[in-house]
VOTIPA-424205 format. One line per field, with one value per residue (C-alpha): residue in one letter; residue number from 1; x, y, z. Coordinates in Angstrom, 2 decimals. Example, Ala and Ser with C-alpha at 12.3 -4.5 7.8 and 13.67 -1.06 7.14 Angstrom:
! residues 2
type = (A; S)
seq = (1; 2)
px = (12.30; 13.67)
py = (-4.50; -1.06)
pz = (7.80; 7.14)
This chain:
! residues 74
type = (X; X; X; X; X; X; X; X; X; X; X; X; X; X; X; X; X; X; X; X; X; X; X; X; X; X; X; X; X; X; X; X; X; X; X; X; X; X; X; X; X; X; X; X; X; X; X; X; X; X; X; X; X; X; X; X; X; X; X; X; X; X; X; X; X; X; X; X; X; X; X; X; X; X)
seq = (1; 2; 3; 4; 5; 6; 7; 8; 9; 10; 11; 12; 13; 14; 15; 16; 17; 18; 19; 20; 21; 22; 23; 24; 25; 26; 27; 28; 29; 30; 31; 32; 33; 34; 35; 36; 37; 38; 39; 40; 41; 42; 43; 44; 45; 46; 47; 48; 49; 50; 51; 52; 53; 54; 55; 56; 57; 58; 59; 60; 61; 62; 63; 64; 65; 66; 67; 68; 69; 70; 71; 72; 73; 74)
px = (111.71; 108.89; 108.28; 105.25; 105.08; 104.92; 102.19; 100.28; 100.63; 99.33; 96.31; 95.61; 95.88; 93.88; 90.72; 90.80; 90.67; 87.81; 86.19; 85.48; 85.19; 88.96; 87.95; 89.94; 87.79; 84.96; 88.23; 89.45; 85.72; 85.73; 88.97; 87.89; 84.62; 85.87; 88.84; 86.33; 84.22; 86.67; 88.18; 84.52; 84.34; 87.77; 86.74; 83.39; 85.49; 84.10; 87.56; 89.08; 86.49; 86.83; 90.93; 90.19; 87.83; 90.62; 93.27; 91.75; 90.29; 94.00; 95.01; 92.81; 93.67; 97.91; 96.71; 95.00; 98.01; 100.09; 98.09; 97.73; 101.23; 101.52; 98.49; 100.02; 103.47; 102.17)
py = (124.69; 123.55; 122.94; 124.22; 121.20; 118.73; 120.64; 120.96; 117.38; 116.11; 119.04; 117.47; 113.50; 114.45; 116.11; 113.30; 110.85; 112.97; 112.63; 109.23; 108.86; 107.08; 104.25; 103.13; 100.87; 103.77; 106.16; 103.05; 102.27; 105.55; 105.78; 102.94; 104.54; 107.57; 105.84; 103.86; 106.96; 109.08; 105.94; 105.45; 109.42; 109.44; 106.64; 108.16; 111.55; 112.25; 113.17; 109.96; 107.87; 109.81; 108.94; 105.71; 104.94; 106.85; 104.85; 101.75; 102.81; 103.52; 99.96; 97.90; 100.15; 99.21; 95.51; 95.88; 97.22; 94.76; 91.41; 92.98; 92.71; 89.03; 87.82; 89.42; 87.52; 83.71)
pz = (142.20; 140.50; 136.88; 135.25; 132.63; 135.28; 136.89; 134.12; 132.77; 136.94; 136.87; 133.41; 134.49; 137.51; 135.31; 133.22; 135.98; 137.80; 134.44; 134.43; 138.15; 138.85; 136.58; 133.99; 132.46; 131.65; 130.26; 127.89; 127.06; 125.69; 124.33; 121.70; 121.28; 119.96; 117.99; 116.34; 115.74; 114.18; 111.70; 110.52; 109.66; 108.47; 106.06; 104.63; 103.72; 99.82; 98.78; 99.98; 98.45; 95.08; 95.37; 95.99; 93.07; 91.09; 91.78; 91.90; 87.83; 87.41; 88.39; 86.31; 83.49; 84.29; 84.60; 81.24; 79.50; 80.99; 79.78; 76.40; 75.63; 76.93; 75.17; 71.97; 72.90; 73.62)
């Protein structure tokens, strides 16, 4: 008895490998290629940036209200 998982996972592992001709060094080469690839587009996303400039306006806005108080006290 086979099991179709395994199959599929070895038909898989052997496409990849005929891929990038049995050499692991051109599959990991690409690997960290496209990792860096897809970070760097992760990273330009408008709607991060625009939570990021939020929160980081929300911070110096705490850190205001917080030396107010101390400034007040000494």
């Amino acid at each position: 008895m086979k099991d179709t998982v395994v199959q599929q996972v070895r038909q898989a592992r052997a496409s990849i490998s005929a891929d990038f001709d049995y050499d692991l060094g051109n599959f990991f080469a690409w690997a960290k290629a496209h990792t860096t690839a897809e970070r760097k587009a992760k990273q330009l996303l408008p709607t991060q940036l625009s939570i990021v400039q939020r929160t980081h306006q929300q911070t110096k806005a705490i850190v205001k209200k917080k030396k107010n108080p101390a400034a007040t006290t000494a």
